[in-house]
C-alpha positions as CSV (number, residue, x, y, z in Angstrom):
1,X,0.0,0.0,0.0
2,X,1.4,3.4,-0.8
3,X,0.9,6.2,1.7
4,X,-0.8,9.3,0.4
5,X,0.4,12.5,1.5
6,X,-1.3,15.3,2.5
7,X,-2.7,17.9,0.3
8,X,-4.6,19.9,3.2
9,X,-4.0,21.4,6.9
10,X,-6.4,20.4,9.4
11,X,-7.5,23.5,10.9
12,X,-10.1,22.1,13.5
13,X,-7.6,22.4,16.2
14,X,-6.1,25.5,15.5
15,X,-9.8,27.4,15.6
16,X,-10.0,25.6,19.1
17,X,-7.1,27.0,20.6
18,X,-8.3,30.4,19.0
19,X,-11.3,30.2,20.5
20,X,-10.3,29.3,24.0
21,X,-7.9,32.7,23.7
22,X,-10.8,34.6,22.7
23,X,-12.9,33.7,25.7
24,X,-10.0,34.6,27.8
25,X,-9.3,37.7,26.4
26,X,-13.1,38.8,26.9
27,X,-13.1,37.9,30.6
28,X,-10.3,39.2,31.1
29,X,-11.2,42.8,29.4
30,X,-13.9,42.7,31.3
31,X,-12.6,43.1,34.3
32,X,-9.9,45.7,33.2
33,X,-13.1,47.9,31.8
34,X,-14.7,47.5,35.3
35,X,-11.2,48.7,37.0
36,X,-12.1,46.3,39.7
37,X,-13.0,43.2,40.5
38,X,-16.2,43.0,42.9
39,X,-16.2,42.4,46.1
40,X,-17.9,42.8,49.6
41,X,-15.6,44.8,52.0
42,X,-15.4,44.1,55.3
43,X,-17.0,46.7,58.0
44,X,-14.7,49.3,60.6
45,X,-15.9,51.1,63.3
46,X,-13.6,54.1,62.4
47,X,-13.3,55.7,58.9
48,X,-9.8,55.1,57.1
49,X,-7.3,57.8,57.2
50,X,-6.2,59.0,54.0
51,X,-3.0,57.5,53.0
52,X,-1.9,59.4,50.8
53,X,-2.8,63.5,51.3
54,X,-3.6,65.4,48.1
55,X,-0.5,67.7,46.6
56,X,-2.5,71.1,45.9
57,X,-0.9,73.5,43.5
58,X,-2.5,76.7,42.5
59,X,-1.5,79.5,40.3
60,X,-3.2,83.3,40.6
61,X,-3.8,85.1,38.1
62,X,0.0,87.3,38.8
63,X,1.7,84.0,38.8
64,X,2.2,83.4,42.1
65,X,2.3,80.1,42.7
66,X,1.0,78.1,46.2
67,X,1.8,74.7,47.6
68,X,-1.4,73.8,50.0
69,X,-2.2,77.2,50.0
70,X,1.5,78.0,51.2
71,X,2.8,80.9,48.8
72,X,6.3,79.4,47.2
73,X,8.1,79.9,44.5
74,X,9.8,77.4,41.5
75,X,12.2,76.5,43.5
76,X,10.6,76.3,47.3
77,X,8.2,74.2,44.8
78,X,10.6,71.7,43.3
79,X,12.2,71.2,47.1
80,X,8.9,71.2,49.3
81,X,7.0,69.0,46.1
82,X,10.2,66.5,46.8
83,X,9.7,65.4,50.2
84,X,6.1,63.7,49.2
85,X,6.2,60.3,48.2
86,X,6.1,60.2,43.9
87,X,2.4,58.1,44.2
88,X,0.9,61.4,45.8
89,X,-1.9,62.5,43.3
90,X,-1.1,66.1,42.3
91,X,-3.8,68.9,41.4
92,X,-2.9,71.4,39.8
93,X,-5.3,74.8,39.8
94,X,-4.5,77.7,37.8
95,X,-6.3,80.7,36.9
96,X,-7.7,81.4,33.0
97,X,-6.2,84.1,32.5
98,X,-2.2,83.4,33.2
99,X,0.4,83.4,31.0
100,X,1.2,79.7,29.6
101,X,4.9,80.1,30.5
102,X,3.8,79.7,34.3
103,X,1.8,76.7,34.0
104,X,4.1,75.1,31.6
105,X,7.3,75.8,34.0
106,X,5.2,74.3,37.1
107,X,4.4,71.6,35.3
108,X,8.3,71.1,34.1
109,X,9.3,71.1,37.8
110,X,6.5,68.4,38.9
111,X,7.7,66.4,35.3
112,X,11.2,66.2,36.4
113,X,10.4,65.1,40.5
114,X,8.7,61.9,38.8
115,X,5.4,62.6,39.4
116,X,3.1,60.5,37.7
117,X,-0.7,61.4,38.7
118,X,-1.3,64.6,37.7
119,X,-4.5,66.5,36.8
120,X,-5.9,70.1,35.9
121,X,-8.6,71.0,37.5
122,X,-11.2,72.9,35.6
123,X,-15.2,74.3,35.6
124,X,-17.9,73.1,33.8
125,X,-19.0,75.0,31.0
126,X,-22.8,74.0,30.2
């Protein structure tokens, strides 16, 4: 008997392992969409202290700048900023009406301390 070789690919296996991917990919994403995976926390008699404190940053209208509504400069900023750990969400508040340069310096100096969760705070506009 001769043996015949093969003139196709079975692909029956192949979409079976693709398939098993793709239903772990979806459960998967859905749980990254959520952020969180849900559960029932436990109950305390006292409310949790803040780990982490806020770093507030606001910028007047002149350009004066103020660390927890501390007046300070670029520099007392880039040395008072440094002694909070780099996880320490950062707001930043500056008036409409300043000149870029200000804002964009500030936001230089908290670039360059490794700071990674910064926001702008803003109004809504309806």
């Amino acid at each position: 008997m001769d043996e015949k070789e093969f003139d196709y690919i079975n692909v029956i296996p192949f979409i079976d392992i693709m398939l098993v991917l793709l239903v772990i990919v979806l459960t998967t994403s859905t749980f990254i969409a959520q952020g969180t995976i849900p559960i029932s926390l436990p109950q305390a008699a006292e409310k949790e202290q803040d780990a982490l404190k806020k770093l507030v940053i606001e910028i007047d209208k002149s350009g004066a700048i103020f660390l927890n509504s501390r007046p300070t400069s670029l520099e007392g900023l880039q040395t008072s900023a440094g002694d909070f750990p780099r996880e320490t969400p950062v707001l930043i508040r500056a008036d409409r009406t300043l000149v870029l340069q200000v804002f964009v310096e500030v936001m230089s100096r908290i670039k360059t301390l490794g700071f990674a969760r910064v926001s702008l705070q803003t109004e809504f506009k309806p």
